[in-house]
C-alpha positions as CSV (number, residue, x, y, z in Angstrom):
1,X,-14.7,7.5,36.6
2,X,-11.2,8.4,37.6
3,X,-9.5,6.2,40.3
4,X,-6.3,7.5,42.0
5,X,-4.0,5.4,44.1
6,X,-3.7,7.1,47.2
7,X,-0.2,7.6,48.4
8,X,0.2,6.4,52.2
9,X,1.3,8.4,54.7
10,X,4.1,8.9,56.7
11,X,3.9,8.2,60.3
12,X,2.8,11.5,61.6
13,X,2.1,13.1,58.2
14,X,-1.2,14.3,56.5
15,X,-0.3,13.6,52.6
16,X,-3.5,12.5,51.0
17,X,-2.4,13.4,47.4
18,X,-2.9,11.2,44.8
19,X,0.3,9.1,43.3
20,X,-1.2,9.4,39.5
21,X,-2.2,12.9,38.4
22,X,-5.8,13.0,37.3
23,X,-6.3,14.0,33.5
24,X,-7.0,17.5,32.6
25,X,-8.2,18.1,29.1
26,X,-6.9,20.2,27.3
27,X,-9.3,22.5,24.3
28,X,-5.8,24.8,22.9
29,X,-7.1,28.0,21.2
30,X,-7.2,28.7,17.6
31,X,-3.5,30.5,17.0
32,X,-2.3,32.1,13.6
33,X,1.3,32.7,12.1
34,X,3.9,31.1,10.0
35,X,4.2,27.9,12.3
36,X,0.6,27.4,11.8
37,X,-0.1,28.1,8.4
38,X,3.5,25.4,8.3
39,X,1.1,22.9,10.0
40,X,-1.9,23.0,7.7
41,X,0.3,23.0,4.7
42,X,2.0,20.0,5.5
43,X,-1.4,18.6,6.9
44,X,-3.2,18.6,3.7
45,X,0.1,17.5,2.1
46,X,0.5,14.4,4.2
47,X,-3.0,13.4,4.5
48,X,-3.8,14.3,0.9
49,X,-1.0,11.8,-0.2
50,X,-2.3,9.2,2.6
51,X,-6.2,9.6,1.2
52,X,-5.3,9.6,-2.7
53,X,-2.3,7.6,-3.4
54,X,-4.4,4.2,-3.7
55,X,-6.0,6.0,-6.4
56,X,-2.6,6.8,-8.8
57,X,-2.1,4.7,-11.8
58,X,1.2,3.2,-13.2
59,X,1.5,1.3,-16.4
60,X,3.7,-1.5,-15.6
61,X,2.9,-3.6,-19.1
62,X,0.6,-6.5,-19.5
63,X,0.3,-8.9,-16.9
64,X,1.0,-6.8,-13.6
65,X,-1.1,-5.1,-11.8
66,X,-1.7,-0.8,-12.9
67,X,-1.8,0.8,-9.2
68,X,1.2,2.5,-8.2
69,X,1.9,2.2,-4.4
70,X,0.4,-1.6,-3.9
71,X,1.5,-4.1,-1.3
72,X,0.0,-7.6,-3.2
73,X,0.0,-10.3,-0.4
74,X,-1.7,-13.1,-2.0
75,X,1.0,-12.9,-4.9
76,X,4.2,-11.5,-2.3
77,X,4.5,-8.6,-3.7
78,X,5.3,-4.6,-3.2
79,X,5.0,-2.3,-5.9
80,X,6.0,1.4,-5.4
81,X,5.8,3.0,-9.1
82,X,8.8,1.9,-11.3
83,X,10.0,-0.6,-8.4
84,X,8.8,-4.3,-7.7
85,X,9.9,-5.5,-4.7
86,X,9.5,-10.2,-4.0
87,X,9.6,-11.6,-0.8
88,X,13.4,-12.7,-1.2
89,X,14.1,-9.3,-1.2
90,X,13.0,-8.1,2.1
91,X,15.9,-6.8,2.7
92,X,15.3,-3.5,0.9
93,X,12.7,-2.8,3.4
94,X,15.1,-3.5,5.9
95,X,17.3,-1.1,4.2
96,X,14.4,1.4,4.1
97,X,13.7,1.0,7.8
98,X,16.9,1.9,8.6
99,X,17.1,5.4,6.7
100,X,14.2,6.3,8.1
101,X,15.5,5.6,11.7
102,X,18.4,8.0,10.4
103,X,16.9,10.5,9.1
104,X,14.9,10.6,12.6
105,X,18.1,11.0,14.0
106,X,19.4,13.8,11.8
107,X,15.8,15.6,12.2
108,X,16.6,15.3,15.5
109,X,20.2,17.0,15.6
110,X,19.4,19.8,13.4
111,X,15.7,21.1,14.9
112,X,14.1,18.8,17.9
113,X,11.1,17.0,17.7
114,X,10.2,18.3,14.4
115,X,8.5,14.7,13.2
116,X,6.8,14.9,16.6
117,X,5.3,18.3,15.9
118,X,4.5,18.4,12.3
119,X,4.6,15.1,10.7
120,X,3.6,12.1,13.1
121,X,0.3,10.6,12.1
122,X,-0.7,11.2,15.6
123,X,0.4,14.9,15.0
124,X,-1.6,15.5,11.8
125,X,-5.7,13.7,13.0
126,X,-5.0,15.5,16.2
127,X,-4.4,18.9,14.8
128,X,-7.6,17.6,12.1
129,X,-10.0,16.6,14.6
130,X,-9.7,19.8,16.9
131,X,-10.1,22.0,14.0
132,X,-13.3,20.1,13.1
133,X,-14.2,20.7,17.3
134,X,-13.4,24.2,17.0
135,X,-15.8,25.0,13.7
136,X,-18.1,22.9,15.2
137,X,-18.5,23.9,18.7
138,X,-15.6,27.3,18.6
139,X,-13.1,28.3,20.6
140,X,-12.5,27.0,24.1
141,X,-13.7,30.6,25.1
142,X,-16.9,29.8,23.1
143,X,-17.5,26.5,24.7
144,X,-17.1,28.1,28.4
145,X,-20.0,30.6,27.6
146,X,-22.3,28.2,25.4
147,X,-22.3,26.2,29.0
148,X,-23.8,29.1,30.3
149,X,-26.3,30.1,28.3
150,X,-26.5,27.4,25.4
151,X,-29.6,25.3,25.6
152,X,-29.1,21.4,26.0
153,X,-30.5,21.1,22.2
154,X,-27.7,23.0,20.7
155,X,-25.1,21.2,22.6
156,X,-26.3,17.7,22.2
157,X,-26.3,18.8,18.3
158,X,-23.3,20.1,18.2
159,X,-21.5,17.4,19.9
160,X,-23.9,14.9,17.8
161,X,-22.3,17.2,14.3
162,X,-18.8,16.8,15.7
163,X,-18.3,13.1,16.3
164,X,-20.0,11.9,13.4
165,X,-17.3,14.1,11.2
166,X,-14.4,12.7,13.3
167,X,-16.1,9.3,12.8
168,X,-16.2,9.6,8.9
169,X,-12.8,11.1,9.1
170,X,-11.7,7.7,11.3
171,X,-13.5,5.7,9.1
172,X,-12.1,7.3,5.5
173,X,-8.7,6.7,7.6
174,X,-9.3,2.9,8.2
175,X,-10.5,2.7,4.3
176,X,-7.9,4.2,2.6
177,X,-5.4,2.1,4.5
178,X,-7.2,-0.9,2.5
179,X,-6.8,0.2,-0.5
180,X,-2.9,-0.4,-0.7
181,X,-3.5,-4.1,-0.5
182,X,-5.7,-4.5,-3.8
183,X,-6.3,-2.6,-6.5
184,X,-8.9,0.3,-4.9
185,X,-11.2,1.7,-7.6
186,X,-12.1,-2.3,-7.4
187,X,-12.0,-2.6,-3.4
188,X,-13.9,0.8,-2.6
189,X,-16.8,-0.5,-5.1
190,X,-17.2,-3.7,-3.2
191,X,-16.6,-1.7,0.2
192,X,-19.8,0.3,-0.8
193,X,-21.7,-2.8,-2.4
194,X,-21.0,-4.3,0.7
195,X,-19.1,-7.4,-1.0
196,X,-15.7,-6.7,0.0
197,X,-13.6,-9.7,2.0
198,X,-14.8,-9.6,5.6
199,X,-11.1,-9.3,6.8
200,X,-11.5,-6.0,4.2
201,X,-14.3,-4.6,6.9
202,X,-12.5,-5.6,9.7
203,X,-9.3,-3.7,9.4
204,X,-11.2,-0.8,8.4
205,X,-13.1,-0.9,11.8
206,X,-10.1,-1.0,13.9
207,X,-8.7,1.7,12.1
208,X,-11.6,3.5,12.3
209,X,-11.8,2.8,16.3
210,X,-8.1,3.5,17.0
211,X,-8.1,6.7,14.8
212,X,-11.8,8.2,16.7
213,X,-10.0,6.9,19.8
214,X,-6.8,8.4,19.4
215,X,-7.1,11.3,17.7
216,X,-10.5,12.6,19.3
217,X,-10.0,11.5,22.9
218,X,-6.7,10.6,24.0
219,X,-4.6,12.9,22.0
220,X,-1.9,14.5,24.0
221,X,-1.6,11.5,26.4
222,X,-0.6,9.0,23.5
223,X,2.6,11.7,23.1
224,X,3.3,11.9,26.6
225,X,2.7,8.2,27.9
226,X,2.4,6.2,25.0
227,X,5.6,7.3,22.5
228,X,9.1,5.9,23.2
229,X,10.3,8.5,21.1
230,X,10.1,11.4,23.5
231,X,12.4,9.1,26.2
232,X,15.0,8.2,23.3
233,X,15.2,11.9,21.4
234,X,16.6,13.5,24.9
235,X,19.6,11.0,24.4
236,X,20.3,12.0,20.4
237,X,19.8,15.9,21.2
238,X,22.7,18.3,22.3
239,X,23.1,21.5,23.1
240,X,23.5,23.1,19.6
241,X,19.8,21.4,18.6
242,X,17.2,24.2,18.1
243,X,14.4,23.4,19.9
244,X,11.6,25.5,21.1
245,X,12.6,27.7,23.7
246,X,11.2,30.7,25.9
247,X,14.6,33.1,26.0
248,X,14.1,33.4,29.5
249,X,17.5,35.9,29.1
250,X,14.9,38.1,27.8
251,X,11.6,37.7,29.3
252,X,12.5,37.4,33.4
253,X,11.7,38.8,35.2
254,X,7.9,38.3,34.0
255,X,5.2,39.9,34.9
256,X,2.1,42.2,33.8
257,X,2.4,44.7,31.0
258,X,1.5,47.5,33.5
259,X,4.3,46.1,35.8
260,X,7.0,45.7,33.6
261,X,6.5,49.4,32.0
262,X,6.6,50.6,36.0
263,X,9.8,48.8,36.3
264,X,11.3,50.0,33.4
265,X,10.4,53.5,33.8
266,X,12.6,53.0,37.3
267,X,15.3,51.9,35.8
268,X,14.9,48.4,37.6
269,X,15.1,45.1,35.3
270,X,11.9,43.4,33.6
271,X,11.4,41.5,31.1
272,X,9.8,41.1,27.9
273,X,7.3,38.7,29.0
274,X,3.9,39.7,30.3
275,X,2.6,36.2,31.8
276,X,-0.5,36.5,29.5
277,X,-0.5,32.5,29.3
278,X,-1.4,32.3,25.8
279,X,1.4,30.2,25.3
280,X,0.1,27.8,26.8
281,X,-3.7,28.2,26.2
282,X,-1.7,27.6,22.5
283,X,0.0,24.3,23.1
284,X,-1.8,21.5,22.1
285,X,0.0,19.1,25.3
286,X,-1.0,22.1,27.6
287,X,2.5,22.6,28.6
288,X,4.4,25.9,29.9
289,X,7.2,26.6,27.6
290,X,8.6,29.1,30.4
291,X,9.5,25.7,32.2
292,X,11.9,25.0,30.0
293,X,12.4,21.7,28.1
294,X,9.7,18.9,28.9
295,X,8.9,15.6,27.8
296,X,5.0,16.5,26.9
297,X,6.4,19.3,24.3
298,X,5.9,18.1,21.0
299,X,8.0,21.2,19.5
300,X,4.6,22.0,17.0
301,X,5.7,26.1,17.3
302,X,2.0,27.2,18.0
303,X,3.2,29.1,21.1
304,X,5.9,30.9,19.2
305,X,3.0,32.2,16.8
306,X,0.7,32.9,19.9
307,X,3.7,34.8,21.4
308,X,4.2,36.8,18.6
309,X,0.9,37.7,18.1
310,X,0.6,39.2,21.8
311,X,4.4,40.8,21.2
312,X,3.1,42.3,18.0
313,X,0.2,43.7,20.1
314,X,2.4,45.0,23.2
315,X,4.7,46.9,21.0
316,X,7.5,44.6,21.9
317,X,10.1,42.5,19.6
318,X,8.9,39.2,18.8
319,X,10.5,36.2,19.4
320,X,10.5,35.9,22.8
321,X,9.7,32.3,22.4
322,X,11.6,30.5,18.9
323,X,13.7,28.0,17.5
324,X,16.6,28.6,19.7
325,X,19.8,26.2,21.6
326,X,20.6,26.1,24.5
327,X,24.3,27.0,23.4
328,X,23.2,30.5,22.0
329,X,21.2,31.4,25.6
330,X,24.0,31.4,27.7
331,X,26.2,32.7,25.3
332,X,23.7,36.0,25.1
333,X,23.7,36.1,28.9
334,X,27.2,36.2,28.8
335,X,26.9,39.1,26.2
336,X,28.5,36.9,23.2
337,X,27.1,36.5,19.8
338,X,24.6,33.4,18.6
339,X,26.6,30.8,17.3
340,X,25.4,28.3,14.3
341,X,26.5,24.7,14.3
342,X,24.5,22.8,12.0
343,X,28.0,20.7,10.8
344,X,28.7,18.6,13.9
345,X,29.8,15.4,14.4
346,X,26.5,13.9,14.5
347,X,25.1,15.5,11.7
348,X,27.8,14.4,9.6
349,X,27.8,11.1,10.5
350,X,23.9,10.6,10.2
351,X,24.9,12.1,6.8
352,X,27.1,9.9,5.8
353,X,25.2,6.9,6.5
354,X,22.1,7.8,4.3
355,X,24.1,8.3,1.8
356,X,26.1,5.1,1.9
357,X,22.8,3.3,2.6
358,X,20.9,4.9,0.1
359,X,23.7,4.5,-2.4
360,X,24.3,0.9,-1.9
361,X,20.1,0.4,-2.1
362,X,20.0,2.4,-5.2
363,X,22.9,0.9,-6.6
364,X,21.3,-2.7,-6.0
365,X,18.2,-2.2,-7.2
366,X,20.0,-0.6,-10.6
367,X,21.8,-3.5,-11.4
368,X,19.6,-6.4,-10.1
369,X,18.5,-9.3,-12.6
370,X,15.0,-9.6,-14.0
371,X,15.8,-13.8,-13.8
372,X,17.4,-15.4,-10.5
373,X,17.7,-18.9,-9.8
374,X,17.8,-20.4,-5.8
375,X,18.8,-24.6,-6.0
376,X,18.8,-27.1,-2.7
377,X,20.2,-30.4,-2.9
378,X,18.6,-33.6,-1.6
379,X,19.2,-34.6,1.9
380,X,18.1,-38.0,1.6
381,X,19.7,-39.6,-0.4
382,X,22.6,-37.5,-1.1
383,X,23.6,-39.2,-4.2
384,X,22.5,-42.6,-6.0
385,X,24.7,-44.7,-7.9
386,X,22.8,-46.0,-10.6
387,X,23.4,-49.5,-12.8
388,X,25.6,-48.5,-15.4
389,X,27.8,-47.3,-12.6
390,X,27.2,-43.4,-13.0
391,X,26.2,-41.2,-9.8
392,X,23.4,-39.0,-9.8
393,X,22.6,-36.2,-7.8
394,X,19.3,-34.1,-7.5
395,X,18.1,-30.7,-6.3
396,X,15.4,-28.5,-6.0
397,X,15.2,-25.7,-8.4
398,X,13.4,-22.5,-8.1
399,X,13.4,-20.2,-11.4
400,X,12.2,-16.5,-11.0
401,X,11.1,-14.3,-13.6
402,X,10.8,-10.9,-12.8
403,X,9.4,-9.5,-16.3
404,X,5.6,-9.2,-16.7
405,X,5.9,-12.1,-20.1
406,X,6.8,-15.5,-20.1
407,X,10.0,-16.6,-20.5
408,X,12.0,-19.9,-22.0
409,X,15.4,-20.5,-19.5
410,X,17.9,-23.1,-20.4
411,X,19.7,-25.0,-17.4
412,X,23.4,-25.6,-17.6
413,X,25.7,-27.3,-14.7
414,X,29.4,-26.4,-14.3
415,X,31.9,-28.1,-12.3
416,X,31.3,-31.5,-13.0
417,X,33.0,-33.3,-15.5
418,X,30.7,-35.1,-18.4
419,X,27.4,-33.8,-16.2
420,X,24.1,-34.9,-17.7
421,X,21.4,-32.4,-16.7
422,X,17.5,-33.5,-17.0
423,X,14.5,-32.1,-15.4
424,X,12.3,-34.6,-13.9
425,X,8.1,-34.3,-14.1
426,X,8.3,-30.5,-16.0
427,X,7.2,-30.1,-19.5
428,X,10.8,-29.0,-21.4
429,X,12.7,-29.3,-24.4
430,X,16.3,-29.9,-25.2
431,X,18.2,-27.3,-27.1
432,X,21.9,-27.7,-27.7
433,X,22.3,-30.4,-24.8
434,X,20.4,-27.9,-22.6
435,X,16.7,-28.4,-21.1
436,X,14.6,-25.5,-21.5
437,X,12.2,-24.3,-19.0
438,X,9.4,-21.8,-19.3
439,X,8.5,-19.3,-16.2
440,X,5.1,-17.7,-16.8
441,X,5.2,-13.6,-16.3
442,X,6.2,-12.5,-12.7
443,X,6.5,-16.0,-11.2
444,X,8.1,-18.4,-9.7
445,X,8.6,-22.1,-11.2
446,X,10.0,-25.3,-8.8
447,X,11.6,-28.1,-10.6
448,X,13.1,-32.0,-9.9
449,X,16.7,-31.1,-12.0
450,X,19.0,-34.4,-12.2
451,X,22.5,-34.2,-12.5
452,X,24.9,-37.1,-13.3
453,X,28.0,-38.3,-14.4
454,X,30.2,-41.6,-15.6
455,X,33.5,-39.6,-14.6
456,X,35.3,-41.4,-11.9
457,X,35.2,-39.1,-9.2
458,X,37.7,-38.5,-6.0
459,X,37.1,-40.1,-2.7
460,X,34.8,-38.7,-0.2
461,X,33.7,-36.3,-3.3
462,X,31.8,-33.3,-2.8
463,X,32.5,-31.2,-6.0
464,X,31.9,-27.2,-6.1
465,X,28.3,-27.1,-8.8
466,X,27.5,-24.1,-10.4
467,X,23.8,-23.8,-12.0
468,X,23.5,-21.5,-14.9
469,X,20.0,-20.3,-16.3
470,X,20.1,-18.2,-19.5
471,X,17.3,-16.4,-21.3
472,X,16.6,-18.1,-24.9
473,X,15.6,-14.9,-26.1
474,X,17.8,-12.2,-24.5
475,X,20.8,-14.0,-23.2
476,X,20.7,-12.4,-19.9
477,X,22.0,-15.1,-17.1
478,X,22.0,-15.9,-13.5
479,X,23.3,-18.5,-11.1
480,X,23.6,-20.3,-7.8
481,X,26.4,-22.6,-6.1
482,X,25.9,-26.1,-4.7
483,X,27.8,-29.4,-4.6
484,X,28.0,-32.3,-6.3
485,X,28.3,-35.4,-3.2
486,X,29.6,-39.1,-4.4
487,X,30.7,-42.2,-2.7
């Protein structure tokens, strides 16, 4: 049931409209042309990607873990192919985050909405699940008439047919998203078995609800009401941005194809377009692109191809509706050529920053370690002095080992004078005045390290401590400050 707040009236006045517009659904015909056949290609692109990547292998050696896009919580890790990303180094994702806000941006400059219209997830079910209505039940044209003269049977089966595939679409969705957090041939034989984790199930049915729900019922209202993006866009666009547009210097004044020829037989203006509609019987957010700019268009293209198709059938040049700024319109109504001005400030500057970004992430992950050591000194007590008169510090060491086989580290301390390192309560050796550690494959190891010294040391000390780890086997080394406290 829909309930509308009534708007009260003024004193004298008979407004009884409603303050929030009712819903009308929208059922946009079945268009064809370039933009379309653009949509589907990307569609089974993206969702072909989304639905199989779980499935691609990548040999990563013994002891680690042969998917290739996997995001391992229980060990606090993300693998993406040739990259292993560890909790400590969130910050590539913050990094990531970032580009992908930028390249936004930049999409945004250069062409409109075009993530909006082609590649948001919301985008890509939508356009998925109204294909499956249209096979299912046809064209809105179909529908109207099958209400007519369809028997109840037919239409309770048809619409029986058409939410089970959007469910078992939702529900494939809500599965596949699983399978990047273990390894999937595994998962999805449990999933079937039926002795998969229960959180395993449970994510896949709200996936699967949110998807059906979504993408099958509220579709162009989650764009129009539900997306910040279409608020924050209108502030990043500027009038060189192609965007959809109706050339309105073209097509007014509108009207019917037999009008229009009248007119132009009398000499007296008319435009190209002949108010057929099927623009908008096109656009999956049922808006009018002869309105200009709005915050429902998602800048998909269908009505440019549903355009063309009725131009192509007049007899009249197409693109009356295209990719088009607002620049170049008032530049033909003032009889000057189109300009192009894809190198703007903007642009370069969005530019610029993915490529300082991206250089400074790829240059990072190039030359990061395969070891890395983290230390943190006692609190309480900061230092003991021991019998024989020495002073003794300890910390908390954490060795990393980023290989997938175990590894032997020795510990050296530099900056205080005569140090004596020893690990407390870890099985390790000694070689040359060094304790050796070993760090199983792709872990983590904590230990007690003790550091003291029979130097006299200066009042109020707090020396500068560098800890050293190196590889007994390859030599490679890493290291982390602290200080050394005394009396």
């Amino acid at each position: 049931m829909n309930i509308a707040t009534k708007v009260q009236p003024a004193a004298g006045g008979d407004d009884d409209r409603p303050l929030y517009e009712a819903r009308r659904k929208i059922y946009p015909i079945a268009v064809h042309g370039t933009f379309r056949r653009i949509k589907w290609t990307l569609l089974v692109i993206t969702l072909g990607i989304y639905y199989l990547l779980p499935f691609v292998r990548w040999d990563r050696g013994p002891n680690a873990p042969s998917q290739a896009v996997l995001v391992d919580l229980a060990n606090g890790r993300f693998y993406f192919f040739f990259i292993e990303i560890w909790p400590q180094e969130i910050y590539y994702l913050t990094g990531l985050l970032i580009l992908a806000a930028l390249t936004l941006f930049l999409m945004n400059a250069v062409a409109g909405r075009l993530w909006c219209g082609y590649l948001c997830p919301q985008t890509v079910w939508t356009d998925l699940f109204q294909a499956i209505e249209r096979m299912v039940e046809g064209d809105p044209r179909e529908r109207r008439e099958k209400l007519k003269h369809a028997s109840r049977a037919q239409r309770a089966f048809e619409a029986a047919a058409k939410h089970t595939l959007w469910l078992m679409i939702a529900w494939w969705t809500g599965g596949a998203w699983v399978l990047y957090f273990a390894d999937a041939p595994t998962l999805a034989m449990d999933l079937l078995k039926g002795q998969a984790p229960l959180v395993a199930y449970l994510w896949i049915g709200i996936l699967t609800f949110t998807t059906y729900v979504l993408a099958g019922h509220m579709r162009e209202q989650v764009c129009t009401y539900m997306c910040p993006w279409p608020r924050i866009q209108a502030a990043l666009t500027d009038e060189y941005a192609y965007n959809v547009t109706y050339r309105y210097d073209r097509g007014e004044p509108r009207g019917s194809l037999k009008k229009t020829e009248a007119l132009k037989l009398q000499g007296l203006p008319a435009g190209d377009c002949v108010d057929c509609r099927q623009c908008v019987a096109a656009c999956p957010t049922g808006v009018d692109i002869r309105l200009g700019s709005q915050l429902s268009c998602v800048q998909c293209g269908l009505c440019i191809d549903a355009c063309d198709s009725v131009m192509n059938k007049v007899g009249r040049p197409t693109g009356l509706i295209a990719y088009d700024t607002e620049t170049n319109i008032d530049r033909r109504l003032k009889g000057l050529p189109p300009v192009h001005k894809f190198v703007r400030p903007r642009t370069v500057l969005y530019v610029a920053l993915i490529l300082v970004i991206g250089g400074i992430m790829v240059a990072t992950l190039a030359t990061r370690g395969s070891e890395g050591v983290a230390v943190i000194h006692d609190r309480n007590p900061l230092f003991v002095q021991l019998s024989d008169g020495s002073i003794r510090n300890a910390y908390t060491v954490r060795l990393v080992n980023k290989q997938p086989l175990p590894r032997r580290f020795a510990i050296a301390v530099e900056g205080v004078p005569e140090a004596q390192v020893e690990v407390a309560g870890a099985v390790s050796t000694v070689e040359d005045g060094r304790p050796v550690v070993e760090v199983g494959p792709d872990q983590t190891y904590e230990l007690r390290v003790l550091v003291s010294t029979h130097a006299k040391l200066p009042a109020s000390a707090s020396l500068p401590v560098t800890f050293h780890i190196t590889d007994v086997a390859g030599g490679e080394t890493s290291a982390a400050p602290d200080h050394f406290k005394g009396p």
